[in-house]
Backbone bond lengths (Angstrom), bond angles and torsions (degrees), N, CA, C in turn:
res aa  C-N    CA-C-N  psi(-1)  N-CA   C-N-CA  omega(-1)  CA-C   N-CA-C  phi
1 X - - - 1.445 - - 1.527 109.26 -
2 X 1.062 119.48 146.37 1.487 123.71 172.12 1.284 119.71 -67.46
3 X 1.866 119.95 163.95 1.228 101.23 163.16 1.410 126.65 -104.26
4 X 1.395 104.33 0.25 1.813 114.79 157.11 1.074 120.94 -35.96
5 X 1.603 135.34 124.58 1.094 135.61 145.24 1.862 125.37 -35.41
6 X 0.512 87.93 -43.46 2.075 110.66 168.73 1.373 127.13 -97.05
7 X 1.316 140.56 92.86 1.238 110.79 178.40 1.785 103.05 -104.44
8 X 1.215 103.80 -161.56 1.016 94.69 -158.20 2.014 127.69 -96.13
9 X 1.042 85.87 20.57 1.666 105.94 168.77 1.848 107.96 -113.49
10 X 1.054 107.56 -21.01 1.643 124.32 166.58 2.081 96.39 -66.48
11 X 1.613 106.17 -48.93 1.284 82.91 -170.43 1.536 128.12 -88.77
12 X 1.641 104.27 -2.11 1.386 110.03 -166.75 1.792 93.19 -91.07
13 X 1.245 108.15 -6.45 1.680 109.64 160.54 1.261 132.76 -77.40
14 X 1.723 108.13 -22.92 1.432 113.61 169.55 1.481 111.46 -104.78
15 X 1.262 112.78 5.73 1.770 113.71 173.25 1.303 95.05 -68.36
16 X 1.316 159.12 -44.75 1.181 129.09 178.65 1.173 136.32 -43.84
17 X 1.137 123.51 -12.05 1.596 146.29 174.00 1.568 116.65 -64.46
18 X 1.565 102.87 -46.46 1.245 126.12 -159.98 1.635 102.83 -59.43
19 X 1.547 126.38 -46.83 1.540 137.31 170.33 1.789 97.34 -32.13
20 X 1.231 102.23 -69.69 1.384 97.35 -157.50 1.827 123.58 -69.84
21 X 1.213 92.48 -26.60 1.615 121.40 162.50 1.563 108.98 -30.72
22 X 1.360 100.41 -68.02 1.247 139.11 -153.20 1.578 79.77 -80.54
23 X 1.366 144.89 -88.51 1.440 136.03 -177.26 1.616 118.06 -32.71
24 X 0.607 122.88 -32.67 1.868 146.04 179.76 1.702 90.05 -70.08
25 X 1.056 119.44 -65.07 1.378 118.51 -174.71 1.579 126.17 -48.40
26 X 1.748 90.62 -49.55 1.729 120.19 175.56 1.156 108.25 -54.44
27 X 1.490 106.04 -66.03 1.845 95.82 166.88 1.483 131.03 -55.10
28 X 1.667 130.53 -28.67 1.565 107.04 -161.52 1.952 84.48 -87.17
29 X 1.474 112.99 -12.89 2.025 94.34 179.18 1.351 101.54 -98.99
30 X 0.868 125.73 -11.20 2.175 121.82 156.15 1.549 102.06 -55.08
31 X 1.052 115.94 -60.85 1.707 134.74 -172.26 1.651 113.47 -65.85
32 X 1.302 112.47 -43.21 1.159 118.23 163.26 1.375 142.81 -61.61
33 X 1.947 105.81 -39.81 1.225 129.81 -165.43 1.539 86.16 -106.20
34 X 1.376 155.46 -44.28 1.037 154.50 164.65 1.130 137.40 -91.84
35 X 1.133 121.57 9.62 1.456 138.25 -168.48 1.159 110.16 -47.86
36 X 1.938 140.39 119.99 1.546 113.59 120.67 1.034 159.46 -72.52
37 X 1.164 105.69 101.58 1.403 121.48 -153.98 2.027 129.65 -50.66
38 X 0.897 130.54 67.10 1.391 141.61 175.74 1.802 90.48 -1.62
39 X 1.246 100.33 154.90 1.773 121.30 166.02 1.327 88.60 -78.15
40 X 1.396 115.32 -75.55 1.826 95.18 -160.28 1.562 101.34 -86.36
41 X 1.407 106.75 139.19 1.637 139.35 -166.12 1.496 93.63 -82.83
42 X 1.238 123.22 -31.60 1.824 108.51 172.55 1.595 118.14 -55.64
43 X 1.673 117.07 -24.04 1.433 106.57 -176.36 1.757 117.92 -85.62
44 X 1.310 101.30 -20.29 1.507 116.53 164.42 0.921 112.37 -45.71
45 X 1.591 115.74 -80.92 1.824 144.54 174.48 1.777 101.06 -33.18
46 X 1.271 122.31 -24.10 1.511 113.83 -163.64 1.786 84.34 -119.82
47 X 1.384 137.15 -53.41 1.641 94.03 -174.00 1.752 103.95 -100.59
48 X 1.422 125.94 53.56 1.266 127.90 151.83 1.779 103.86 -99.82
49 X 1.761 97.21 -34.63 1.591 111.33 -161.98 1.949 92.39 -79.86
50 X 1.000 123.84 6.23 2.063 132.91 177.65 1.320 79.66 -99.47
51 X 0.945 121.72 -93.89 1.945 128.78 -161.19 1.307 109.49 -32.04
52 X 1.413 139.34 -49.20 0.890 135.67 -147.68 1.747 94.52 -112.84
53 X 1.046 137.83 -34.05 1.478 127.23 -168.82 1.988 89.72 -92.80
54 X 1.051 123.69 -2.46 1.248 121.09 173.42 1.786 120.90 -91.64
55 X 1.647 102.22 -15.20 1.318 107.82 -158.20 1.904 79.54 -90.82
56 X 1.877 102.72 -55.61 1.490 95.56 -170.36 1.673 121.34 -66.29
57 X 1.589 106.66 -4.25 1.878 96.59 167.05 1.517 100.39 -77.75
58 X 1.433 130.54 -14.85 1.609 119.13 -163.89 1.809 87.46 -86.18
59 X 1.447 94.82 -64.09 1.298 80.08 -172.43 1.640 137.53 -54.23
60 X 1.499 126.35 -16.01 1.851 139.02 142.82 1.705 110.77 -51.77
61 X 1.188 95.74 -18.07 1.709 74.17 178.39 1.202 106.23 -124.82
62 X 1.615 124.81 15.49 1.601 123.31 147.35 1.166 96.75 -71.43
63 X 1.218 138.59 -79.57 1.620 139.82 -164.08 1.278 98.41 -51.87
64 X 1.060 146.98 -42.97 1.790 121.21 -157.60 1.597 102.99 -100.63
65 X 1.249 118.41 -6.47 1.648 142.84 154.74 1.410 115.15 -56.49
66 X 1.594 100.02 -63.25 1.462 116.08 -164.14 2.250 85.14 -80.14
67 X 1.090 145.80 -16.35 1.189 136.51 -170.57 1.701 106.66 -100.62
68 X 1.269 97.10 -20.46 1.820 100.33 169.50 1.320 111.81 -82.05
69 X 1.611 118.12 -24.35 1.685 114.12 -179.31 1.298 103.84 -87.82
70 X 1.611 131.19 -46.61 1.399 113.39 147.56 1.486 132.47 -8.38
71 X 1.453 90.01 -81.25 1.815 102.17 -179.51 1.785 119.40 -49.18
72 X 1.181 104.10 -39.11 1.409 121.02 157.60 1.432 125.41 -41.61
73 X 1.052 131.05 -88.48 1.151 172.97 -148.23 2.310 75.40 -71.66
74 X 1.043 126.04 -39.83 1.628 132.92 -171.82 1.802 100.54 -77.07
75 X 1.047 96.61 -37.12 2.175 105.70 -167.72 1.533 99.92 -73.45
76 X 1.154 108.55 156.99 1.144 110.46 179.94 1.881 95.15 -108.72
77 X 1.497 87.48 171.13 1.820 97.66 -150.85 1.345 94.03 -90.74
78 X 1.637 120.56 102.65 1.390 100.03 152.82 1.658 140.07 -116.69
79 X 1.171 150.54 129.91 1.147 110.19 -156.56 1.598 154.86 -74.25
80 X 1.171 151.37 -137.44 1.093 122.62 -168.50 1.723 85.06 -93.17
81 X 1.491 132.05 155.34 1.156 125.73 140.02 1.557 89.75 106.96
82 X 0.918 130.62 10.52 1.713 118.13 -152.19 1.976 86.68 -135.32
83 X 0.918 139.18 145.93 1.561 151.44 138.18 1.443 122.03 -62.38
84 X 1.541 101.28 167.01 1.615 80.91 171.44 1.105 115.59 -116.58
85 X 1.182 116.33 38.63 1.580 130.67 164.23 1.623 79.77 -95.78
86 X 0.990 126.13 -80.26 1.345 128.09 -155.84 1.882 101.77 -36.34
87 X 1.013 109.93 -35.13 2.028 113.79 -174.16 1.356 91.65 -67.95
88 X 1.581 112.71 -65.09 1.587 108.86 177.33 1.445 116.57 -30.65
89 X 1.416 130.36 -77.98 1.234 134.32 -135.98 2.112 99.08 -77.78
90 X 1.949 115.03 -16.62 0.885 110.39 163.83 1.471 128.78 -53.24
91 X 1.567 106.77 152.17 1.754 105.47 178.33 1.564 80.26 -86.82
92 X 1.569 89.19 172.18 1.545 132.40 -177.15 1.363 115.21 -98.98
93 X 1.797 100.53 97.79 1.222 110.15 178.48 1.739 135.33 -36.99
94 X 1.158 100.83 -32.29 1.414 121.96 159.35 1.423 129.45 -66.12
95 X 1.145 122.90 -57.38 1.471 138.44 143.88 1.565 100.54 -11.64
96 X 1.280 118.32 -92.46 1.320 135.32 -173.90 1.554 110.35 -48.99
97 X 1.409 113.55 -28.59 1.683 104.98 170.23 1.368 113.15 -63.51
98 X 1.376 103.93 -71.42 1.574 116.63 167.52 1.403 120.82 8.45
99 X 1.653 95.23 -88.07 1.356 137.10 168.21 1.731 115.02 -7.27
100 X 2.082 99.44 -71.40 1.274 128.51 -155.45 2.175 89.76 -82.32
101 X 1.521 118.33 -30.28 1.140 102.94 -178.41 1.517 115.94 -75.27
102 X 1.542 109.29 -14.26 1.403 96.52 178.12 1.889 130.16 -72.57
């Protein structure tokens, strides 16, 4: 196993993120670099303060997304309802194939 937090099938799962990221961005330097600018400065301050507190909740929940499929992806699979004594004390589905092809 690596010692990356991310490897790299972890990240081609959170590249979907990256599109909208990337639009979020386009707009606050479209808006910035071209802006018309409102008389009153409170409506600016409130849809620069949408774009931008919207881009950094996407981007917290790629990382704490992309750190649960990590963490995931580490556990071993058991199913719902089952212990892991209960996985232990199971035979090995494989085992038993083996077995029956000989």
């Amino acid at each position: 196993m690596s010692n990356r937090t991310f490897d790299r099938e972890t990240l081609l799962d959170l590249s979907v993120n990256v599109i909208p990221l990337a639009i979020l961005a386009f707009f606050v330097i479209v808006y910035g670099v071209m802006g018309n600018y409102p008389d009153d400065p409170v409506v600016l301050v409130v849809q620069m303060s949408i774009i931008i507190v919207t881009g950094i909740a996407l981007t917290l929940l790629t990382y704490f997304s992309g750190k649960a499929i990590a963490g995931s992806e580490e556990e071993d699979e058991i199913p719902p309802g089952y212990s892991a004594e209960d996985a232990a004390a199971a035979p090995d589905p494989e085992a038993e194939s083996t077995a029956e092809d000989v």
